[in-house]
C-alpha positions as CSV (number, residue, x, y, z in Angstrom):
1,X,0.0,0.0,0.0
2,X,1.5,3.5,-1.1
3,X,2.4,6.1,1.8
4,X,-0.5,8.4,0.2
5,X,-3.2,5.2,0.5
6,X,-1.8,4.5,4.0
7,X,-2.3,8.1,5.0
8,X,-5.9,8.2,3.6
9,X,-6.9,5.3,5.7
10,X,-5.2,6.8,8.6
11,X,-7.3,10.0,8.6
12,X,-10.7,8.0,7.6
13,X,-10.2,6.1,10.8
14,X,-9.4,8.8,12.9
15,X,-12.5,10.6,11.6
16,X,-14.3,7.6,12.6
17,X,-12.9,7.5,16.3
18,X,-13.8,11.6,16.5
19,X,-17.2,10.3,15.7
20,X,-17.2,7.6,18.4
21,X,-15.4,10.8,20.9
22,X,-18.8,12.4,20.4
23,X,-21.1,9.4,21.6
24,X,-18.2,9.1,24.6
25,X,-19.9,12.9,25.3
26,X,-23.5,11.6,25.4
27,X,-22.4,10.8,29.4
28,X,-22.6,14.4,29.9
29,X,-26.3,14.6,29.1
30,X,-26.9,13.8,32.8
31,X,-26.4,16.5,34.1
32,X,-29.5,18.4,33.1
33,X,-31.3,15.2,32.7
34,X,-30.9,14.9,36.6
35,X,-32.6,18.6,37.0
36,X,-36.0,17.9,34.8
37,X,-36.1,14.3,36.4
38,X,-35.8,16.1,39.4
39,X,-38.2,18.6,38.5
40,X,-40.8,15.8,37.3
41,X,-40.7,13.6,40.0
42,X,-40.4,16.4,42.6
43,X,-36.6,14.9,44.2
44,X,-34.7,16.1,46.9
45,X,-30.5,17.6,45.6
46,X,-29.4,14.4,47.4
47,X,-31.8,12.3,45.7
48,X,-31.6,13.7,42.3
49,X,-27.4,13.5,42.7
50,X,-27.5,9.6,42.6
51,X,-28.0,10.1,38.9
52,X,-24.7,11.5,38.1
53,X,-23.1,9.7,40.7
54,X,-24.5,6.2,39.8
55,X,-23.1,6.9,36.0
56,X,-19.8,7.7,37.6
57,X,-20.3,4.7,40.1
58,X,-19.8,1.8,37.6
59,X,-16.2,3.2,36.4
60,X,-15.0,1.8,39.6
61,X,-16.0,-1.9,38.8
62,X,-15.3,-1.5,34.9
63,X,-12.5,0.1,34.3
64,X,-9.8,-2.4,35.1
65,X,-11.8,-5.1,33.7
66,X,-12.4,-3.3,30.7
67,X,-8.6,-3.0,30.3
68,X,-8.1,-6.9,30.7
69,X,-10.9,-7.1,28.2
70,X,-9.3,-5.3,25.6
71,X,-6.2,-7.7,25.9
72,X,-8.4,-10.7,25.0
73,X,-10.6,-9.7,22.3
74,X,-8.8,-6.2,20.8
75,X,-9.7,-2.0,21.4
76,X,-12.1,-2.1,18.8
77,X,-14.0,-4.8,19.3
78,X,-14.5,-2.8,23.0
79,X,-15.4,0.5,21.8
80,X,-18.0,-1.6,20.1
81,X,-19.1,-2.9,22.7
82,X,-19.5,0.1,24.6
83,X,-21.6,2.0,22.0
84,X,-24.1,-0.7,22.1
85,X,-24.5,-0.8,26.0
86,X,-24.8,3.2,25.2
87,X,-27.6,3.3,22.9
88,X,-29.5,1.0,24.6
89,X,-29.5,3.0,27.7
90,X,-30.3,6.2,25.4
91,X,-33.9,4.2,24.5
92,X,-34.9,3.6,28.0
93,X,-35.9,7.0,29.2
94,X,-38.6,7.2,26.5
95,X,-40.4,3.7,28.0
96,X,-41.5,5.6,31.3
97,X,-40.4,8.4,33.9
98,X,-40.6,6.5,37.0
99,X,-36.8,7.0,39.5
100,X,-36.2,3.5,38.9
101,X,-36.3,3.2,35.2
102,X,-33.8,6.1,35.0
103,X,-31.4,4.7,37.4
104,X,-30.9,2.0,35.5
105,X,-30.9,4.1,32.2
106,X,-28.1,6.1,33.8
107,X,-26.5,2.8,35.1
108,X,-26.4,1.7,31.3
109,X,-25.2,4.5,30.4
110,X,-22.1,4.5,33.0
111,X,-21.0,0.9,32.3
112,X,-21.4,1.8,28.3
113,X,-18.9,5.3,28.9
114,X,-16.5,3.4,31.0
115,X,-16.0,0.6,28.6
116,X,-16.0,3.6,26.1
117,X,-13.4,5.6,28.2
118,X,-11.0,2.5,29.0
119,X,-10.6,1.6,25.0
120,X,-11.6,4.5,22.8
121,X,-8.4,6.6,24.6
122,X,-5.4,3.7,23.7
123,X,-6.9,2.9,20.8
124,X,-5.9,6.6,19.4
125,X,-2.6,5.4,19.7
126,X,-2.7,3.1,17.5
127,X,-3.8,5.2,14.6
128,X,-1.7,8.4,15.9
129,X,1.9,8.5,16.3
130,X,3.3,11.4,18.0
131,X,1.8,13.7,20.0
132,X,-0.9,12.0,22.0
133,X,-2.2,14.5,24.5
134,X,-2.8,17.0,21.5
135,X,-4.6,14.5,19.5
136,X,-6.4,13.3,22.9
137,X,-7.4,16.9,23.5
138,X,-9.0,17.2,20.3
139,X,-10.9,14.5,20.9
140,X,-12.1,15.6,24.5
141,X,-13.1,18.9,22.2
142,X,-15.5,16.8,19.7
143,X,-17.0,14.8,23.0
144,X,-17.3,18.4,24.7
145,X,-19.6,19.5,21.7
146,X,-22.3,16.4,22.7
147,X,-22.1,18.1,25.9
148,X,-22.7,21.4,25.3
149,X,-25.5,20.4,22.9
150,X,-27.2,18.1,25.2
151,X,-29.0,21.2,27.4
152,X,-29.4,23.2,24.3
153,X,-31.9,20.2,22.2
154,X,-33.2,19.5,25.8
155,X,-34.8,23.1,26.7
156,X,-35.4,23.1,23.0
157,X,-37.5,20.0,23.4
158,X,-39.3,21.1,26.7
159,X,-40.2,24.8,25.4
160,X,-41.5,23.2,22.0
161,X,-43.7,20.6,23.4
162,X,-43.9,20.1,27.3
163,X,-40.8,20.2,30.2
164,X,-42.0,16.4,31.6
165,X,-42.0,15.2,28.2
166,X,-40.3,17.6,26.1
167,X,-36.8,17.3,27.0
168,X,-36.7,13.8,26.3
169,X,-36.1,14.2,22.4
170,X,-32.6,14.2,23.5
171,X,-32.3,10.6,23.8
172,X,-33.5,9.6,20.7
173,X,-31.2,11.9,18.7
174,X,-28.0,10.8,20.5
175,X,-29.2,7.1,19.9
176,X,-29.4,7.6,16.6
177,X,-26.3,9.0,16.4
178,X,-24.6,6.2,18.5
179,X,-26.3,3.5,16.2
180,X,-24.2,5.1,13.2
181,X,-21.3,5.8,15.2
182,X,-20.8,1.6,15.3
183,X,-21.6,1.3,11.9
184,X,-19.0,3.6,11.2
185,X,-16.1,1.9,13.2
186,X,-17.3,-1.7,12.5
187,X,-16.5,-1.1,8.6
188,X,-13.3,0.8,9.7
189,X,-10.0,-1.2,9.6
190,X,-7.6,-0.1,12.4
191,X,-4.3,-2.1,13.0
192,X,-3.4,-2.7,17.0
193,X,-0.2,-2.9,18.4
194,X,0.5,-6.1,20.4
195,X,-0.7,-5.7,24.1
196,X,1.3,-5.5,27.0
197,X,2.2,-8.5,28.9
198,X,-0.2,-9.5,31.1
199,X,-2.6,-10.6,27.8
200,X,-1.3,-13.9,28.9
201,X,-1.9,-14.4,32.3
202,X,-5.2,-15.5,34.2
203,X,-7.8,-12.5,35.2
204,X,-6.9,-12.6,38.4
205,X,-3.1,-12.2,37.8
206,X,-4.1,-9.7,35.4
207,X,-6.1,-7.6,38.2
208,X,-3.4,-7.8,40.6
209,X,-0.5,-6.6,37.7
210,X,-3.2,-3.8,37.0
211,X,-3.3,-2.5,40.7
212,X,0.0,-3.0,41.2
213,X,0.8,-0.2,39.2
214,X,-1.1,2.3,41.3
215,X,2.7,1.6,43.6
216,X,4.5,3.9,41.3
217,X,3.7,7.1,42.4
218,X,3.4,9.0,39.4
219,X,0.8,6.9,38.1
220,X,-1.0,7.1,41.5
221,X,-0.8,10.9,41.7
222,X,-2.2,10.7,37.6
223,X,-5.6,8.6,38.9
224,X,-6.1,11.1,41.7
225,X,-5.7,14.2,39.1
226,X,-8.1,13.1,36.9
227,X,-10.6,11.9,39.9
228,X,-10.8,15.6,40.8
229,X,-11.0,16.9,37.2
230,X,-14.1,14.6,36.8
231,X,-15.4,16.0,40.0
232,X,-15.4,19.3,39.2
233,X,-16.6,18.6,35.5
234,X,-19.6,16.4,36.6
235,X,-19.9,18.8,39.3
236,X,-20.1,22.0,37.9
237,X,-22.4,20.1,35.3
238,X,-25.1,19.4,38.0
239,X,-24.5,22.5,39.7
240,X,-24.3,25.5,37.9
241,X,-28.0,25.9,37.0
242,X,-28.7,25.4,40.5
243,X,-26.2,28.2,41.6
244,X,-28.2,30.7,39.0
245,X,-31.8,29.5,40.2
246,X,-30.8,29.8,44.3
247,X,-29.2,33.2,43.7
248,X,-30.7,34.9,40.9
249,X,-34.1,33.5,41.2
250,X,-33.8,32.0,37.4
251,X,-36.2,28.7,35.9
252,X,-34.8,26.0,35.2
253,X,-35.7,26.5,31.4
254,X,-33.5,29.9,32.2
255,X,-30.4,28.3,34.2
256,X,-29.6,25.8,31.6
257,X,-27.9,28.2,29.7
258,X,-25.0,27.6,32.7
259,X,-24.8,24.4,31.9
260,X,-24.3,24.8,28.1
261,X,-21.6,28.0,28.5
262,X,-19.3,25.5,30.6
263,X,-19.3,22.9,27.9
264,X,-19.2,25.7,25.0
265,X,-15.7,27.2,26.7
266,X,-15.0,23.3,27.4
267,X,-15.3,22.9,23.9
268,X,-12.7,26.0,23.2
269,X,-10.3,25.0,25.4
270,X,-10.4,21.6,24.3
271,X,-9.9,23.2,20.4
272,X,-7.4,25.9,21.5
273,X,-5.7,23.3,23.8
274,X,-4.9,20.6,20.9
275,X,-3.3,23.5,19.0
276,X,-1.5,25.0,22.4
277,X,0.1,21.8,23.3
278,X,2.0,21.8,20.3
279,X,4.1,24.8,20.9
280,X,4.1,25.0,25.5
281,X,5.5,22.8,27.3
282,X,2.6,20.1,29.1
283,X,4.1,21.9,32.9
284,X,3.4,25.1,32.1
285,X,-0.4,25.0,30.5
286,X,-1.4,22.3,33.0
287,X,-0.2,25.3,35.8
288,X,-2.6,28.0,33.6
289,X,-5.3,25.6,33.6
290,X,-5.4,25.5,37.1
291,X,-5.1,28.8,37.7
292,X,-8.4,29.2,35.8
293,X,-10.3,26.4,38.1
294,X,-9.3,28.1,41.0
295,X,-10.6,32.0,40.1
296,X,-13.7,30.5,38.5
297,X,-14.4,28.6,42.6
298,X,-13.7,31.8,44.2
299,X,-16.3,33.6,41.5
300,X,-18.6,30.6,41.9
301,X,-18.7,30.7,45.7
302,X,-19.1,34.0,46.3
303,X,-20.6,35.7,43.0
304,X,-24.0,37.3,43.4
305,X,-24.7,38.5,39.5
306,X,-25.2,36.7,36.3
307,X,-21.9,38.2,34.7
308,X,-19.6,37.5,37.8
309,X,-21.2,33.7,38.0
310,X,-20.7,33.4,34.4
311,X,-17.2,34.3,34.1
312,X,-17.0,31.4,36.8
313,X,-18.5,29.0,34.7
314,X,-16.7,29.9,31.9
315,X,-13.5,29.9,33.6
316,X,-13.7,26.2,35.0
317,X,-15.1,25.3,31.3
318,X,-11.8,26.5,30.2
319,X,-9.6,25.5,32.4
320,X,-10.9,22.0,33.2
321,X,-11.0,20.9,29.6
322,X,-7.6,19.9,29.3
323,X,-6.6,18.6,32.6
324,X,-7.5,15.1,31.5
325,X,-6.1,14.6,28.0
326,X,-2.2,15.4,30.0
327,X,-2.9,13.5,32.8
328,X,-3.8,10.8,30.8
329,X,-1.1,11.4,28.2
330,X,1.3,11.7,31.1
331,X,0.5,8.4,32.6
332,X,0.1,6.3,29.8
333,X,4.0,7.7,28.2
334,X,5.1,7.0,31.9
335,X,4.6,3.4,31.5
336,X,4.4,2.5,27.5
337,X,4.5,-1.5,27.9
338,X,1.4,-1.5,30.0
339,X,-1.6,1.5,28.4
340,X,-4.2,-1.1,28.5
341,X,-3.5,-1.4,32.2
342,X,-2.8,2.0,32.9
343,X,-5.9,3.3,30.9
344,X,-7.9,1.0,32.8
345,X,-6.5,2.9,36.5
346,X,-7.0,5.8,35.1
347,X,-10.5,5.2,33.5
348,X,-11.2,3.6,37.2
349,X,-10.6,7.3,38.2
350,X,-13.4,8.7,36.8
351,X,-15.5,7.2,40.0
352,X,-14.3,10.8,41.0
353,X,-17.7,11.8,39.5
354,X,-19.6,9.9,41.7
355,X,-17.6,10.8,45.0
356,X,-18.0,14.8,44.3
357,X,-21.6,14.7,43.9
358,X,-22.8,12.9,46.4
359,X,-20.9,14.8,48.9
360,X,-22.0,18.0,47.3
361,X,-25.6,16.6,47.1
362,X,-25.4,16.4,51.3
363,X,-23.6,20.2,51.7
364,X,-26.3,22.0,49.4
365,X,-29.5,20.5,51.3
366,X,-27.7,22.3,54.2
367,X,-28.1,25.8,55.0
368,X,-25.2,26.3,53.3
369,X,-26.7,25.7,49.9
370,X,-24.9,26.0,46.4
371,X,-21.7,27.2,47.9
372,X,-21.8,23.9,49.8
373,X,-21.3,21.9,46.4
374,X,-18.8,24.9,45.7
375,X,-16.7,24.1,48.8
376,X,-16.3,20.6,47.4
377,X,-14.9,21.4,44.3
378,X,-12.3,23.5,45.5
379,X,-11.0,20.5,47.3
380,X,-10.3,19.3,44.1
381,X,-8.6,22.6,42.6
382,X,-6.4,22.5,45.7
383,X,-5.3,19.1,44.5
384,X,-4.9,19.8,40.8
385,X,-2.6,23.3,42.3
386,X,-0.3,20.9,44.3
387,X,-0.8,17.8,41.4
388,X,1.3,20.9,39.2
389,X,4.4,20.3,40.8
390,X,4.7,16.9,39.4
391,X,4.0,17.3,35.8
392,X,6.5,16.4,33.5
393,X,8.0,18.9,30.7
């Protein structure tokens, strides 16, 4: 095959895996489902948390098999895998509205992401060659456009026909989308590297060579970095309309604007970020981007107008988007001969998103409120300020 045939295919199947980064965003759509459900069925913060936090629950139990998976039967055949589990869970909202039914829609969905998570990230490098975290970025900016979208065709949905009903034309769109999405990569040929070496060993070998590598410290203070980025992503997801209903007296219709505006600069800094990573050195923009997490907590603890609240959401947006692609990058270059295992840990670490919200859930049915769920993220920008020290150049 010529160099100009074997680049052709090269950017066809990279297309292809953009397409499956934008089903890996349909995740984020939880985060204003949980405030109509919430609004529906007439839940309590706490209650109406679970929903986020059960999505982010199953990441603990599937990640690091997910990882072992992908040694037996290939990346691909994975992120296959996972679109399926997604779309199904994207039909089950529209059978009913009852609590139950969309816990396990958003339990679905949650096992279908971290399948998703665990395989769609390594298997990038095996059609890229080079710079990973820029080309990882770039696909956290596609997935950050199903985000930002998500709130936008759901307050499109309730103010055309009803808010209880409404909103739901979400989930058929994104199924739709998922369906061709595995379409798309089953007809797509992508060549894998040989896996590391525990393809060979029995599960339970191969679970205790994966957690084993939570001893090297690096890799360690990686899976804590991205728990707290996921926290403050899934947090400020769920969040930030509340903050603008509480203090500014806002519908919910109103306040979902938040929501999108954190994805839409998630989106930019996941765009400008791909490019930026080119030309500064990982340390330094992983220090900027923390900077920015921390102003926008200040502004969203103690801001008391739209634009000051804004600029807090928009700041976090920003800032945020980028702290996964390096700490992913960073682990998985830190340890070459094991990313199956390693993406599986760090995968794992998205169970941040179930850890934040419940614990901001309890704070804000306190007197305390939204800066309650505010106080909790900064936990986790005090940890991504100290994790800066440790990034490599």
């Amino acid at each position: 095959m010529s160099t100009q045939s074997t680049s052709k295919t090269s950017l066809g199947a990279l297309a292809v895996v953009m397409l499956c980064f934008f089903t890996m965003g349909f995740v984020d759509l939880v985060g204003i489902a949980s405030n109509y459900v919430r609004q529906d069925i007439g839940l309590t913060h706490a209650q109406a948390n679970i929903m986020p936090s059960l999505v982010f629950f199953w990441f603990l139990i599937f990640s690091v098999p997910t990882g072992i998976l992908m040694n037996k039967i290939g990346r691909k055949k994975t992120v296959l895998l996972s679109i399926v589990v997604t779309v199904i869970s994207l039909f089950l909202p529209l059978l009913g509205n009852s609590y139950a039914l969309m816990l396990v829609a958003f339990s679905l969905l949650g096992i279908g992401n971290a399948l998703m998570q665990t395989s769609l990230n390594p298997l990038v490098s095996a059609i890229v060659k080079g710079n990973l975290s820029s080309t990882l970025t770039f696909g956290q900016f596609v997935k950050a456009i199903a985000s930002f979208l998500a709130p936008i065709i759901a307050a499109w949905g309730a103010l055309q026909f009803s808010d209880s009903i409404g909103w739901k034309i979400l989930f058929p769109i994104y199924g739709i989308i998922g369906i061709i999405a595995v379409l798309a990569l089953g007809f797509t040929s992508i060549e894998e590297e040989a896996v590391g070496t525990s393809a060979s060993k029995g599960i339970g070998q191969s679970f205790v060579d994966c957690f084993k590598l939570l001893g090297q410290p690096f890799i360690l203070l990686c899976f804590l970095g991205i728990m707290c980025h996921v926290g403050i992503d899934v947090g400020t997801n769920t969040t930030a309309p509340k903050i603008l209903m509480e203090r500014l007296g806002m519908t919910l219709t109103e306040a979902g604007f938040a929501t999108s505006l954190y994805f839409i600069f998630r989106t930019l800094g996941c765009l400008s970020g791909s490019a930026i990573l080119r030309k500064v050195p990982e340390k330094v923009f992983f220090a900027i981007s923390v900077c920015m997490i921390v102003a926008a907590m200040i502004l969203m603890g103690v801001g008391d107008s739209k634009w000051l609240l804004y600029t807090g959401i928009a700041l976090v947006g920003f800032g945020n988007s980028n702290i996964f692609s390096i700490c992913f990058a960073q682990a998985l270059n830190h340890d070459a001969a094991h990313k199956n295992e390693i993406s599986g840990l760090m995968i794992m670490g998205l169970f941040g998103g179930t850890i934040f919200p419940f614990f901001m859930g309890l704070l804000s049915d306190t007197t305390l409120g939204s800066l309650g769920a505010v106080l909790v993220m900064a936990v986790g920008a005090l940890y991504l300020s100290c994790l800066t020290f440790k990034i490599k150049k």
